[in-house]
TORKOL-4160 file (C-alpha; in steps of 0.2 Angstrom, whole numbers, padded with zeros to 4 digits, m for minus):
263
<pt num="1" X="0790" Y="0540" Z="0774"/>
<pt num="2" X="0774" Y="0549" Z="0782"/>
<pt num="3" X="0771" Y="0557" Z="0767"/>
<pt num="4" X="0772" Y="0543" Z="0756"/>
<pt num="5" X="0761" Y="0533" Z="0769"/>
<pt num="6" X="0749" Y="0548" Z="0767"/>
<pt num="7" X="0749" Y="0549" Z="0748"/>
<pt num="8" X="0743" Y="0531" Z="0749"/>
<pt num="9" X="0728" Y="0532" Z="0759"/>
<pt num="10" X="0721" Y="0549" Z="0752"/>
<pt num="11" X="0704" Y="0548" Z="0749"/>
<pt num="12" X="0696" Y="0549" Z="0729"/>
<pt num="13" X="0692" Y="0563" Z="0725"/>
<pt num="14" X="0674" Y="0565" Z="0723"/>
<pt num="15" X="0663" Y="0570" Z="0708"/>
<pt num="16" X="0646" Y="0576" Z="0704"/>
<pt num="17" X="0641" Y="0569" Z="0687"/>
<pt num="18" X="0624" Y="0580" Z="0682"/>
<pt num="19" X="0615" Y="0570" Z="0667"/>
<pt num="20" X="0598" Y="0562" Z="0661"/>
<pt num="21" X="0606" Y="0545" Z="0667"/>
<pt num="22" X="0598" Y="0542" Z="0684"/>
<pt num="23" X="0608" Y="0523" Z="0690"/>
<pt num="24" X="0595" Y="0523" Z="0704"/>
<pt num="25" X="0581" Y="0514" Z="0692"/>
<pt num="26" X="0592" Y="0499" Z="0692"/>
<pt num="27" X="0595" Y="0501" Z="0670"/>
<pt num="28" X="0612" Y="0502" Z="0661"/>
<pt num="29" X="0616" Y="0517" Z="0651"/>
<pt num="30" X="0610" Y="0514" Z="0636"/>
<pt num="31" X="0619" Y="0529" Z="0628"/>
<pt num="32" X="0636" Y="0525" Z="0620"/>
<pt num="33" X="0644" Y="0542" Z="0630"/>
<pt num="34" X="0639" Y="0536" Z="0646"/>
<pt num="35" X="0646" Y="0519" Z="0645"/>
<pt num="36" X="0661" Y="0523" Z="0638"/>
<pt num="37" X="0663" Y="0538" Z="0655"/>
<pt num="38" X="0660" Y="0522" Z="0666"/>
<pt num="39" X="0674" Y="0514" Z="0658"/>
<pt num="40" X="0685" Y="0529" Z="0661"/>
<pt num="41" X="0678" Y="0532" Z="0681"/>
<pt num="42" X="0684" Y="0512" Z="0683"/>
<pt num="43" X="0701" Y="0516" Z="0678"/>
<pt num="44" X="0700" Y="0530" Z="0691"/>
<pt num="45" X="0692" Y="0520" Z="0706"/>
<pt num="46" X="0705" Y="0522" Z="0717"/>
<pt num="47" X="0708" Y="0543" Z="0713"/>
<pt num="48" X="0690" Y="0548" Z="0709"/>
<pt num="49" X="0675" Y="0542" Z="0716"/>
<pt num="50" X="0659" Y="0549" Z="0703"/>
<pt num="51" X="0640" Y="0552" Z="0709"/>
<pt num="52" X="0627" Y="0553" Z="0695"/>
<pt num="53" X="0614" Y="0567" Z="0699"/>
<pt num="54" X="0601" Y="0567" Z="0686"/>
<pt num="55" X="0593" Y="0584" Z="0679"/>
<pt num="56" X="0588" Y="0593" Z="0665"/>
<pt num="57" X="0604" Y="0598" Z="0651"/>
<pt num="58" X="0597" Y="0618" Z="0655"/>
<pt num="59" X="0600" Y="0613" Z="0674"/>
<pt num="60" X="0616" Y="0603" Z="0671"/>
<pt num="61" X="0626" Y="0620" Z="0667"/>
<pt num="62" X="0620" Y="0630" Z="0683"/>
<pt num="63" X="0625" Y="0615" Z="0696"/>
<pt num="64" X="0643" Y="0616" Z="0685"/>
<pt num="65" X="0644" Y="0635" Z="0685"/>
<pt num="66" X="0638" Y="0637" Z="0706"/>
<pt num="67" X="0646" Y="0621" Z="0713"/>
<pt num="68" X="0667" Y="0617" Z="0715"/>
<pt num="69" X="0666" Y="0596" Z="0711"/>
<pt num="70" X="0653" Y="0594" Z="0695"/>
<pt num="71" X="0657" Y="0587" Z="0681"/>
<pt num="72" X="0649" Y="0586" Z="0663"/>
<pt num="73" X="0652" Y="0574" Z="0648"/>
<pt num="74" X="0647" Y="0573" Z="0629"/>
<pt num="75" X="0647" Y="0591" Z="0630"/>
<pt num="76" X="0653" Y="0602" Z="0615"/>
<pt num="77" X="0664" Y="0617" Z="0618"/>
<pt num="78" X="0658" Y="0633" Z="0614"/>
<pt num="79" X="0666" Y="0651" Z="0616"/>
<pt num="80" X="0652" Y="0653" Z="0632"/>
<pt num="81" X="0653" Y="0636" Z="0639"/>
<pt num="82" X="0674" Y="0637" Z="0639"/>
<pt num="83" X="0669" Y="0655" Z="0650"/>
<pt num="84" X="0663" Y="0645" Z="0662"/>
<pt num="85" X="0669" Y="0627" Z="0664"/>
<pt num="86" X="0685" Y="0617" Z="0661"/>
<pt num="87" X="0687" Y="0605" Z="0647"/>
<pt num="88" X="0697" Y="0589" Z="0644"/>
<pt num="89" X="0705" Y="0593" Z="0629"/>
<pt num="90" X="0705" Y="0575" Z="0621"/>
<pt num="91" X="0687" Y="0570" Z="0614"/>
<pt num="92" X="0675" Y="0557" Z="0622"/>
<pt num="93" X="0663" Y="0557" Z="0607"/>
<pt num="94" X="0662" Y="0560" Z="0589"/>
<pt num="95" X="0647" Y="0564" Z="0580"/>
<pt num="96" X="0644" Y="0569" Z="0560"/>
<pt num="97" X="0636" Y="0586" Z="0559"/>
<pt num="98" X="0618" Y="0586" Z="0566"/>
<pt num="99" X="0606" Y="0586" Z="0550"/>
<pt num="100" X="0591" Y="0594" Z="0545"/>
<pt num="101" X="0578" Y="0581" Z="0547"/>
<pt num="102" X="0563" Y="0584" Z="0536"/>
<pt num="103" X="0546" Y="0574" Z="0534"/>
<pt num="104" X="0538" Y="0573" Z="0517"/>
<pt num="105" X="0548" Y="0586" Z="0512"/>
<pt num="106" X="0558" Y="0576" Z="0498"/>
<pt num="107" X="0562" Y="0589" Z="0486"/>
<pt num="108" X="0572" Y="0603" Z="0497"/>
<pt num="109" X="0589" Y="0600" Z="0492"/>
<pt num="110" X="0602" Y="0588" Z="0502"/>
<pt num="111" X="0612" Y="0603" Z="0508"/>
<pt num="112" X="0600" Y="0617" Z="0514"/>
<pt num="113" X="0605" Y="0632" Z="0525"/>
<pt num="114" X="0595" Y="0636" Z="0542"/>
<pt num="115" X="0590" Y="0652" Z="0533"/>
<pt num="116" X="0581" Y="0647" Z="0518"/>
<pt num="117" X="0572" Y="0633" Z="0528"/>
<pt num="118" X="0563" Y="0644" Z="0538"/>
<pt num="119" X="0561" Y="0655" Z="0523"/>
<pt num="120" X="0551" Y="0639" Z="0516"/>
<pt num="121" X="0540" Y="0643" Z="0531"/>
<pt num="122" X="0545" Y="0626" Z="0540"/>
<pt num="123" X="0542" Y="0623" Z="0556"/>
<pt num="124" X="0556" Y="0618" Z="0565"/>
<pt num="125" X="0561" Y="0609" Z="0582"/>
<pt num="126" X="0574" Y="0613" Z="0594"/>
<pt num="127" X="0579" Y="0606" Z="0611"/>
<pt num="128" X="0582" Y="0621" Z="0623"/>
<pt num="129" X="0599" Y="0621" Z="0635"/>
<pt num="130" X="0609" Y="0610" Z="0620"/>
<pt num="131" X="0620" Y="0616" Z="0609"/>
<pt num="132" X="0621" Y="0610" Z="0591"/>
<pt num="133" X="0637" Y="0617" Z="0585"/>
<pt num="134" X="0641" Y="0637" Z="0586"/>
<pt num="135" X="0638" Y="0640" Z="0567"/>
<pt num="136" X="0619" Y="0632" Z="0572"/>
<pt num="137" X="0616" Y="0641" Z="0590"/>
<pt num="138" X="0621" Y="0657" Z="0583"/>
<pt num="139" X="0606" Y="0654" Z="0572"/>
<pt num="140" X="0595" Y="0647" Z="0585"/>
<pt num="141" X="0596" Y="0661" Z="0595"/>
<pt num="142" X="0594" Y="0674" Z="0583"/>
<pt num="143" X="0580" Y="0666" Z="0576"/>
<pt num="144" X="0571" Y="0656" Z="0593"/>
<pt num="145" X="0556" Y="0665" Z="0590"/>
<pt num="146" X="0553" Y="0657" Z="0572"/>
<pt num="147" X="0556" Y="0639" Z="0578"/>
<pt num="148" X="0550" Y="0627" Z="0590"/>
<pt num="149" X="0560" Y="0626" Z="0606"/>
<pt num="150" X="0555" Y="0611" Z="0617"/>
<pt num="151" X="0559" Y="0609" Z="0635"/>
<pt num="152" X="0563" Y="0597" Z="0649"/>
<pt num="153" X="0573" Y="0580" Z="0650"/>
<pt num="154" X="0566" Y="0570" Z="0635"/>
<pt num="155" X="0563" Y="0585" Z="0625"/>
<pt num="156" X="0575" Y="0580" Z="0611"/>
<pt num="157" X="0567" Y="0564" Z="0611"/>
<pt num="158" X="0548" Y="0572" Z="0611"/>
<pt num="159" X="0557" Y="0581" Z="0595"/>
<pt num="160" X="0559" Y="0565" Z="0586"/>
<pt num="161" X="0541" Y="0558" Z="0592"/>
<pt num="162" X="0534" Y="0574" Z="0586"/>
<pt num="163" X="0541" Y="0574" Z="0568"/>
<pt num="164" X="0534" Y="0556" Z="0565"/>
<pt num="165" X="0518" Y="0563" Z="0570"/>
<pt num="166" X="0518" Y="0575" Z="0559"/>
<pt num="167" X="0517" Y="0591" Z="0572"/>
<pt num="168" X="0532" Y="0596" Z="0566"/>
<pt num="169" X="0541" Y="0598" Z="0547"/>
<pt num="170" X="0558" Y="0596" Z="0554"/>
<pt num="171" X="0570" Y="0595" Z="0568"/>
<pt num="172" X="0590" Y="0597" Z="0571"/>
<pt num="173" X="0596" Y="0582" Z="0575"/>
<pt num="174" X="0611" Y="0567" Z="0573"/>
<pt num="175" X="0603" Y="0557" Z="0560"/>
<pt num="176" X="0612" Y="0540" Z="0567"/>
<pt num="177" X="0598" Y="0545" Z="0585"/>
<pt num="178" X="0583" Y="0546" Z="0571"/>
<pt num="179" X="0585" Y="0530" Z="0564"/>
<pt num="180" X="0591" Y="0521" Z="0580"/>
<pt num="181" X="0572" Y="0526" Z="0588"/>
<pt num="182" X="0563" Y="0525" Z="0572"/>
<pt num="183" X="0571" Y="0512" Z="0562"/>
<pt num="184" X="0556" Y="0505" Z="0553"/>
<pt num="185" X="0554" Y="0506" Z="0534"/>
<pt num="186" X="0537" Y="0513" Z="0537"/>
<pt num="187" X="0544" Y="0531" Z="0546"/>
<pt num="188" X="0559" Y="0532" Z="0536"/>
<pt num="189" X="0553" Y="0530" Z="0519"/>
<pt num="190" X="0544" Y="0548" Z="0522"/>
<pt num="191" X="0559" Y="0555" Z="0531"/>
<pt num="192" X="0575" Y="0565" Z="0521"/>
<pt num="193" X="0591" Y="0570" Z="0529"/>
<pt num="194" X="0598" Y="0586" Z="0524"/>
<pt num="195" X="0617" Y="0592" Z="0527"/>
<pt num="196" X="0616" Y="0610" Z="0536"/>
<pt num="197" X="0627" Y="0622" Z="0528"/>
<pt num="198" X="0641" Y="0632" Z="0535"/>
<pt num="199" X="0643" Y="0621" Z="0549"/>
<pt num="200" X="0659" Y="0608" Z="0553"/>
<pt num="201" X="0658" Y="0592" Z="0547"/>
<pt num="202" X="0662" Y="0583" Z="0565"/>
<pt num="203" X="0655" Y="0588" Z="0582"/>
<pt num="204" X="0664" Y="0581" Z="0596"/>
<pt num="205" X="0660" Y="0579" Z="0615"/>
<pt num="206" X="0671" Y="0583" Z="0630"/>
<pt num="207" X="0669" Y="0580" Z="0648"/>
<pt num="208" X="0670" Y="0596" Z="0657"/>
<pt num="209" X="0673" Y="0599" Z="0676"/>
<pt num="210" X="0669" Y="0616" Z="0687"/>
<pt num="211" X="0681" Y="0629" Z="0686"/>
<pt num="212" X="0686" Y="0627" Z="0702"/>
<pt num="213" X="0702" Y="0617" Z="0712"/>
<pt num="214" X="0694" Y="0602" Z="0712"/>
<pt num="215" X="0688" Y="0600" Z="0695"/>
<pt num="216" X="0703" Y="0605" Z="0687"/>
<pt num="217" X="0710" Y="0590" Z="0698"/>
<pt num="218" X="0696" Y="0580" Z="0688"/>
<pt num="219" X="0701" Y="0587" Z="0673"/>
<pt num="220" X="0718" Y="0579" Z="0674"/>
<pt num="221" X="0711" Y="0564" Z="0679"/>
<pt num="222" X="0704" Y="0562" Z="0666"/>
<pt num="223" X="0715" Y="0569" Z="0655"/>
<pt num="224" X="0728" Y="0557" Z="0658"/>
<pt num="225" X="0717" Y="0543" Z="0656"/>
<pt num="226" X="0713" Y="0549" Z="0639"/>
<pt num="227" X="0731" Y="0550" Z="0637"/>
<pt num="228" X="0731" Y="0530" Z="0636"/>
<pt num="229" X="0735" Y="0518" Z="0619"/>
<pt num="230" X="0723" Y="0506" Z="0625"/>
<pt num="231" X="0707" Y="0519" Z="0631"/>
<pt num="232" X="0710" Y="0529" Z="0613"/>
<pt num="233" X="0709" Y="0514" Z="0604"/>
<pt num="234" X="0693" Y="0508" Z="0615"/>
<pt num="235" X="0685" Y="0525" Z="0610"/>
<pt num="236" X="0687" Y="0521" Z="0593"/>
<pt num="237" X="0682" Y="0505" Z="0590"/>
<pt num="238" X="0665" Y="0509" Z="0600"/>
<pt num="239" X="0661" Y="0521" Z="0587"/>
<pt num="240" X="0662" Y="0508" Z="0573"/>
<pt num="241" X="0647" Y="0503" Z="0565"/>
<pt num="242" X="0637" Y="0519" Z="0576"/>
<pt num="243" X="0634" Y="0530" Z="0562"/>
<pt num="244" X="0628" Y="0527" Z="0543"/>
<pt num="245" X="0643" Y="0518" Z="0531"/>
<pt num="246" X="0647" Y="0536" Z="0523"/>
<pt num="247" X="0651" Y="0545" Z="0539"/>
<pt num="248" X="0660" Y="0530" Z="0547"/>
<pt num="249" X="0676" Y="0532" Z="0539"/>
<pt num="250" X="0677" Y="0553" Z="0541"/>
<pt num="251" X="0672" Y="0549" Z="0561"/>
<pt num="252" X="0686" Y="0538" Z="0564"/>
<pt num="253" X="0699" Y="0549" Z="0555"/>
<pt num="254" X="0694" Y="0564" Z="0564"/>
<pt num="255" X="0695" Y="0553" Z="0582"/>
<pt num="256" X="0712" Y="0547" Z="0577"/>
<pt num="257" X="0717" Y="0565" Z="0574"/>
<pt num="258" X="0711" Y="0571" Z="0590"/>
<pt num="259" X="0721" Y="0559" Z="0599"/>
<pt num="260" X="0735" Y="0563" Z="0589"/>
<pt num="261" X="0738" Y="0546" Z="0581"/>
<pt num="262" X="0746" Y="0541" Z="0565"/>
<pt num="263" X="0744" Y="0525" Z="0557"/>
């Protein structure tokens, strides 16, 4: 009796979530990946309590690697991050593959290796601290000193500003984010998307936890949550009508295959 009395009073367990999202200004996320973690924390209130602590996606990876109770989302495993952190092991996100974006640069072909882009002398743009995909980090790093490797919070978004402006011949990005920020005729009728090949058709994003007591705790947490009919379903039908019509289809297959479920 006293330890079941005790079980039902023990405290949340209490998360640091390190991201760009900063609730203290007052805004909704307007991110599709924070939303849908918010959703999962509120199936948790009463075992989890979670804190959003905002900072750079270079910083986000040394508060998890030096603290016991940070968590990170939307991130996509790699061999060094799985060194270092935890990982739920069912998706929150899907993404096509990130795309070459070009401006007037309409007659490189629609499927274009990393390699023979810079061999075209294009200068390309890179956010520092984020991974694209191991196939396309391998390359980045091997080759950072040929490309242009922004920095800082928005840089991803600076990226995108930076190609409209014509600073920049390309950048490596999800061409769903393109369009959403620059969605007029205008921009897009200079601008080409370019399949990158050797690389995985879908990206997915993970919540990951410190490699510690505590955030395997959140790991399971979490985990179970993800376990649920009606969250997996939720997942899925938020990510309908996200991406261009001929990525839509692959996207939803590969989630249903992630959460192991059969029609």
């Amino acid at each position: 009796m006293l330890f079941l009395s005790f079980c039902g009073f023990a405290k949340p367990l209490k998360i640091e979530i390190v991201s760009d999202y900063n609730p203290s200004f007052g805004e909704s996320p307007g991110d599709l990946a924070t939303q849908l973690l918010l959703i999962i924390a509120r199936n948790l209130n009463k075992e989890m309590s979670i804190e959003f602590v905002p900072a750079s996606r270079e910083r986000e990876w040394r508060e998890l690697k030096h603290h016991q109770n940070i968590c990170l989302y939307n991130k996509v495993k790699t061999p060094e991050r799985e060194s270092m952190a935890v990982f739920v092991s069912f998706p929150l996100m899907a993404f096509p593959s990130n795309r070459l974006i070009l401006r007037n640069k309409k007659f490189v072909s629609i499927e274009i290796t990393l390699k023979k882009a810079l061999a075209m002398d294009l200068r390309i743009g890179v956010t520092k601290g984020r991974s694209y995909g191991l196939e396309i980090d391998d390359f980045i790093k091997a080759n950072a000193d040929r490309m242009f490797v922004g920095e800082g919070n928005d840089s991803a978004f600076r990226l995108r500003q930076m190609l409209v402006q014509g600073r920049l011949d390309g950048i490596i990005e999800y061409s769903s984010v393109f369009v959403t920020d620059f969605p007029s005729e205008e921009v897009l009728k200079d601008i080409s998307f370019h399949a990158i090949g050797d690389t995985k058709a879908t990206i997915f994003g993970y919540i990951a936890c410190s490699d510690s007591r505590i955030g395997r705790k959140a790991v399971d947490l979490f985990e179970r949550t993800l376990q649920k009919s009606e969250i997996q379903d939720l997942i899925i039908e938020a990510h309908a009508n996200l991406f261009l019509p001929q990525e839509e289809v692959f996207i939803t297959n590969s989630l249903k295959k992630a959460f192991n479920i059969t029609d």
